[in-house]
VEXKOLLO-482548 format. One record per atom (N, C-alpha, C): residue number from 1; residue in three letters; atom name; z, x, y. Coordinates in nm, 3 decimals. Layout:
<recs>
<n NUM | res ALA | atom CA | w Z | u X | v Y> .
...
</recs>
This chain:
<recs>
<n 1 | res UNK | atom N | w 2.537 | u -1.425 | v -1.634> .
<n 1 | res UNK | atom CA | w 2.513 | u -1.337 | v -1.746> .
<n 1 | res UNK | atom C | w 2.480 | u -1.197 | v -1.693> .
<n 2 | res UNK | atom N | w 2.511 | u -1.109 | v -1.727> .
<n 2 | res UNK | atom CA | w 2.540 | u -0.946 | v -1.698> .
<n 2 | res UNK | atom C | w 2.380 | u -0.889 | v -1.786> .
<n 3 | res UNK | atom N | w 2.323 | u -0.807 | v -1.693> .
<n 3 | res UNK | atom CA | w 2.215 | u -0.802 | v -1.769> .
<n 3 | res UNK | atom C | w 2.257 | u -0.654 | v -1.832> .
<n 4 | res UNK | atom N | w 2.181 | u -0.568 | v -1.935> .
<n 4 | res UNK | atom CA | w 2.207 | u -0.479 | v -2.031> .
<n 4 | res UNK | atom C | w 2.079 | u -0.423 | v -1.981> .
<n 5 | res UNK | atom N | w 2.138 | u -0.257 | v -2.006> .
<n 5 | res UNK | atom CA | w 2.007 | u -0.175 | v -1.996> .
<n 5 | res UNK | atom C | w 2.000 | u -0.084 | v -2.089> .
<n 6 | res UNK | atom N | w 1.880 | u -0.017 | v -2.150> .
<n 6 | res UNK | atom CA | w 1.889 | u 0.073 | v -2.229> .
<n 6 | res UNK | atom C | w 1.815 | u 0.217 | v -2.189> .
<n 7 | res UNK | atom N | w 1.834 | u 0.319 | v -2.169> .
<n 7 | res UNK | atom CA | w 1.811 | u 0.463 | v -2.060> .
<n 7 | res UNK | atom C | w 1.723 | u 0.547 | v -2.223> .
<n 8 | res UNK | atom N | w 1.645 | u 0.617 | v -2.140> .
<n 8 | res UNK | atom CA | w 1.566 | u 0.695 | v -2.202> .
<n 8 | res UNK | atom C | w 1.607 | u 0.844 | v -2.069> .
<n 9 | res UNK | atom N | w 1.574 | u 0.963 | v -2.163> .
<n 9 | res UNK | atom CA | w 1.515 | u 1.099 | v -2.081> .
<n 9 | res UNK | atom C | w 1.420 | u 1.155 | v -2.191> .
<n 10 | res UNK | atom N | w 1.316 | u 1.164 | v -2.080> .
<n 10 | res UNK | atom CA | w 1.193 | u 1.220 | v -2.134> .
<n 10 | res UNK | atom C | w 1.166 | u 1.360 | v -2.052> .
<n 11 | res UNK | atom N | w 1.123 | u 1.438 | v -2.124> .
<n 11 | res UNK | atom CA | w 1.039 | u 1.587 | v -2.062> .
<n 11 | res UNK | atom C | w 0.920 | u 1.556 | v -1.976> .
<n 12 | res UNK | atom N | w 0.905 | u 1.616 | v -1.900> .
<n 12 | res UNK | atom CA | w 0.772 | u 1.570 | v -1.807> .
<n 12 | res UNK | atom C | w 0.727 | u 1.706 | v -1.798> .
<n 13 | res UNK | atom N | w 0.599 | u 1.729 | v -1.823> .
<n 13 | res UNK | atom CA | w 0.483 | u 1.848 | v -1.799> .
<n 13 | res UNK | atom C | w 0.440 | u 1.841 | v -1.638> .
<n 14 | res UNK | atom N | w 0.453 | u 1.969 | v -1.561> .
<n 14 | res UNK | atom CA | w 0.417 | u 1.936 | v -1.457> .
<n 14 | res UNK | atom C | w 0.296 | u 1.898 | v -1.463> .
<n 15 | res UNK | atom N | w 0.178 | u 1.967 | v -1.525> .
<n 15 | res UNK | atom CA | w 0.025 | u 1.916 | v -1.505> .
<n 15 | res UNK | atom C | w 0.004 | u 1.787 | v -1.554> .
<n 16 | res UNK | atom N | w 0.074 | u 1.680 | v -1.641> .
<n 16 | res UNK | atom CA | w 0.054 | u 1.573 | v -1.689> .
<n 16 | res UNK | atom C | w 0.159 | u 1.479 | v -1.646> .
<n 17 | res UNK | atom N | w 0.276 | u 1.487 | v -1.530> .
<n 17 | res UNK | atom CA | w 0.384 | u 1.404 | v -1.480> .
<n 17 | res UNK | atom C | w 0.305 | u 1.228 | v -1.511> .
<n 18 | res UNK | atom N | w 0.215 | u 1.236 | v -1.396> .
<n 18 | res UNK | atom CA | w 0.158 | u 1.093 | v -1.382> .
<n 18 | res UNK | atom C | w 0.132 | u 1.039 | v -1.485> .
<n 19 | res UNK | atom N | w 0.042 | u 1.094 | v -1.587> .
<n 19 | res UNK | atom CA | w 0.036 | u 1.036 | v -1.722> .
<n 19 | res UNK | atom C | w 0.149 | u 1.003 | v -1.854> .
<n 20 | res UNK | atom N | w 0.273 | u 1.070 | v -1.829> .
<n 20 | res UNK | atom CA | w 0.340 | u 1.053 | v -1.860> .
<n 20 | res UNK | atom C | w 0.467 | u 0.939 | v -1.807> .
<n 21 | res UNK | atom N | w 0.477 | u 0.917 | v -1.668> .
<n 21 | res UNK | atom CA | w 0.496 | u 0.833 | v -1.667> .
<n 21 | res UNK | atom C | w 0.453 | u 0.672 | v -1.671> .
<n 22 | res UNK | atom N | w 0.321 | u 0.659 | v -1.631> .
<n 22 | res UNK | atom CA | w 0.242 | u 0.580 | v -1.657> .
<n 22 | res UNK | atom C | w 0.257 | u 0.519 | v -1.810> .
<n 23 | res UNK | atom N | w 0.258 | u 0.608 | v -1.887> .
<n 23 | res UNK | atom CA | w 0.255 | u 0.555 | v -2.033> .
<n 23 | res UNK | atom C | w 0.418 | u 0.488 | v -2.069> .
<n 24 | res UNK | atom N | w 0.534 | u 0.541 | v -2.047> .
<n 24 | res UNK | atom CA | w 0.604 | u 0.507 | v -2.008> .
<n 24 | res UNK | atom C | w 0.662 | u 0.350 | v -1.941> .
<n 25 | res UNK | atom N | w 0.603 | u 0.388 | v -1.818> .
<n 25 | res UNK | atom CA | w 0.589 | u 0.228 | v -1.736> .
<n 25 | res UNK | atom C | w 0.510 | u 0.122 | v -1.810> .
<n 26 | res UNK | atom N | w 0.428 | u 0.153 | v -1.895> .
<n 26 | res UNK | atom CA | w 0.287 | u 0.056 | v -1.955> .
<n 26 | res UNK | atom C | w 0.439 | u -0.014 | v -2.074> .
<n 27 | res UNK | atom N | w 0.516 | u 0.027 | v -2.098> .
<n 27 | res UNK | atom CA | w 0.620 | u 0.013 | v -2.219> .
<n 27 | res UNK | atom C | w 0.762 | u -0.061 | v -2.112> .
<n 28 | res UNK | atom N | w 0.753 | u -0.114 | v -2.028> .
<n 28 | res UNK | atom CA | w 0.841 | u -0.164 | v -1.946> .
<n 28 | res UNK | atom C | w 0.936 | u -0.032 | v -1.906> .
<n 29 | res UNK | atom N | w 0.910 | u 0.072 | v -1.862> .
<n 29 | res UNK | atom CA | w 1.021 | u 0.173 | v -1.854> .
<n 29 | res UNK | atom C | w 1.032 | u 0.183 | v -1.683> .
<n 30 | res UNK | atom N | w 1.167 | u 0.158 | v -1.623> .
<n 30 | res UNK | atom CA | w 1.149 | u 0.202 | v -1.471> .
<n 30 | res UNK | atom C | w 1.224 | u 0.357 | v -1.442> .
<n 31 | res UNK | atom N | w 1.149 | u 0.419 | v -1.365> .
<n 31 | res UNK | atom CA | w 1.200 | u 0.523 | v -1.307> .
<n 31 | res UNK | atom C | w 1.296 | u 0.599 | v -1.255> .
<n 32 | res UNK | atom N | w 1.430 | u 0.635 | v -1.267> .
<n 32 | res UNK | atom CA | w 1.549 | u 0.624 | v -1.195> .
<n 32 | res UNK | atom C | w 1.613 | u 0.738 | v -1.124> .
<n 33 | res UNK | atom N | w 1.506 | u 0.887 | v -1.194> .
<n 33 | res UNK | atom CA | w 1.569 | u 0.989 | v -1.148> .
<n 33 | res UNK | atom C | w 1.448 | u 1.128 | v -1.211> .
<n 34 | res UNK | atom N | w 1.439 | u 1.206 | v -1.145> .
<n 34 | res UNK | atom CA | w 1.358 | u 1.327 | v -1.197> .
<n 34 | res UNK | atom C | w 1.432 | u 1.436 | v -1.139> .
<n 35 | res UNK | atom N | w 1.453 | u 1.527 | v -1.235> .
<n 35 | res UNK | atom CA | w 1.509 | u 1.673 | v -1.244> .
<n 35 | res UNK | atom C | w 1.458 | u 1.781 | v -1.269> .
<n 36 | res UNK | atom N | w 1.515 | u 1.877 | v -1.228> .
<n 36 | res UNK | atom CA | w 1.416 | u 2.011 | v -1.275> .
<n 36 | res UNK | atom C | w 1.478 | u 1.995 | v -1.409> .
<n 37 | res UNK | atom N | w 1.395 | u 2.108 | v -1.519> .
<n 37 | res UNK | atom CA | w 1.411 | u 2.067 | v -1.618> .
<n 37 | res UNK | atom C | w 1.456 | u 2.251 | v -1.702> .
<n 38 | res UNK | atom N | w 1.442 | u 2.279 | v -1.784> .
<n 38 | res UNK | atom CA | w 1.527 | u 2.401 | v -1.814> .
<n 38 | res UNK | atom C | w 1.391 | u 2.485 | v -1.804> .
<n 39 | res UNK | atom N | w 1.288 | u 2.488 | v -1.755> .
<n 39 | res UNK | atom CA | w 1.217 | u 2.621 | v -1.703> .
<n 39 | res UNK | atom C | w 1.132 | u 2.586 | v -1.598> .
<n 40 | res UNK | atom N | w 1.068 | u 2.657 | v -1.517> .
<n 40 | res UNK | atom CA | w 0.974 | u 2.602 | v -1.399> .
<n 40 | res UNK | atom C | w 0.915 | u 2.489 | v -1.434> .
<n 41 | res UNK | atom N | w 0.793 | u 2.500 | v -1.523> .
<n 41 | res UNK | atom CA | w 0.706 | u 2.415 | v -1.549> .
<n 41 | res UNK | atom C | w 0.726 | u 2.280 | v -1.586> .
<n 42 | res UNK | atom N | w 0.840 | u 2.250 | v -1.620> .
<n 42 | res UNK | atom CA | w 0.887 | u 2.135 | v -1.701> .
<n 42 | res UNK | atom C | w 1.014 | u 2.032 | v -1.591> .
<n 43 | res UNK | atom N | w 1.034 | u 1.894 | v -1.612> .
<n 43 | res UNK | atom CA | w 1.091 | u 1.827 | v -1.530> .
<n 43 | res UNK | atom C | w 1.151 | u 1.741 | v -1.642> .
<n 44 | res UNK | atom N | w 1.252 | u 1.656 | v -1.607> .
<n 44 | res UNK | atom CA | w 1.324 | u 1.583 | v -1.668> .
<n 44 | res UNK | atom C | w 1.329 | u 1.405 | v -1.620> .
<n 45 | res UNK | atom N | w 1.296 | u 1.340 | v -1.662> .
<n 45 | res UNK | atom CA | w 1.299 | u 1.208 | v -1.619> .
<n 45 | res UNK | atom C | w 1.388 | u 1.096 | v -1.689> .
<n 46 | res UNK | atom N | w 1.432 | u 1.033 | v -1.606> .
<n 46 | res UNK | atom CA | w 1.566 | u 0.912 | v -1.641> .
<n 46 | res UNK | atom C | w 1.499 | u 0.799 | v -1.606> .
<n 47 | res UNK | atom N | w 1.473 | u 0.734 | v -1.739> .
<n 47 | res UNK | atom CA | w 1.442 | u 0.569 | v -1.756> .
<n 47 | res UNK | atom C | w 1.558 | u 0.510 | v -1.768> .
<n 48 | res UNK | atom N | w 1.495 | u 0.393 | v -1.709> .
<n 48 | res UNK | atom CA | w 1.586 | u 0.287 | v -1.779> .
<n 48 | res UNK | atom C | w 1.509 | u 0.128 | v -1.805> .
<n 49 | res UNK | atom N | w 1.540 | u 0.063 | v -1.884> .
<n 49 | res UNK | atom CA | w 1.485 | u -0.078 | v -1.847> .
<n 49 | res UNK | atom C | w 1.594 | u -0.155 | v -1.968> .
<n 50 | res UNK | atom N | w 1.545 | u -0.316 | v -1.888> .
<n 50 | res UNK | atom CA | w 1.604 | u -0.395 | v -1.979> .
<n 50 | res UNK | atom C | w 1.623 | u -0.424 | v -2.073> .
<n 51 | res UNK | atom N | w 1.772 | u -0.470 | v -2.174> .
<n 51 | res UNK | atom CA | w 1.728 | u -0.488 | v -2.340> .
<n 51 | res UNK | atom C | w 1.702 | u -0.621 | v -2.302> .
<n 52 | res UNK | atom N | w 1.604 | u -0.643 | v -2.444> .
<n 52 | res UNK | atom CA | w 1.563 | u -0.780 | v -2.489> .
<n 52 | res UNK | atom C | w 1.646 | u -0.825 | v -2.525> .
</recs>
């Protein structure tokens, strides 16, 4: 059986990254990629996790 995934991108605050992903991860979300994001301060993050 082929497993299925479903992808999130979320904004990440540089001063709050950790907490944001954390909350994230607490929701089954894994990590797959971080980007700059469209101004200094800000980053871009690529979830993904399994569908139910």
């Amino acid at each position: 059986m082929t497993k299925k995934f479903e992808y999130a991108t979320v904004p990440l605050l540089v001063h709050a990254t950790k907490q944001i992903l954390d909350t994230w991860g607490e929701d089954g979300w894994e990590l797959v990629q971080v980007v700059p994001g469209p101004n200094p301060e800000q980053l871009v993050a690529y979830l993904k996790r399994e569908k139910a």
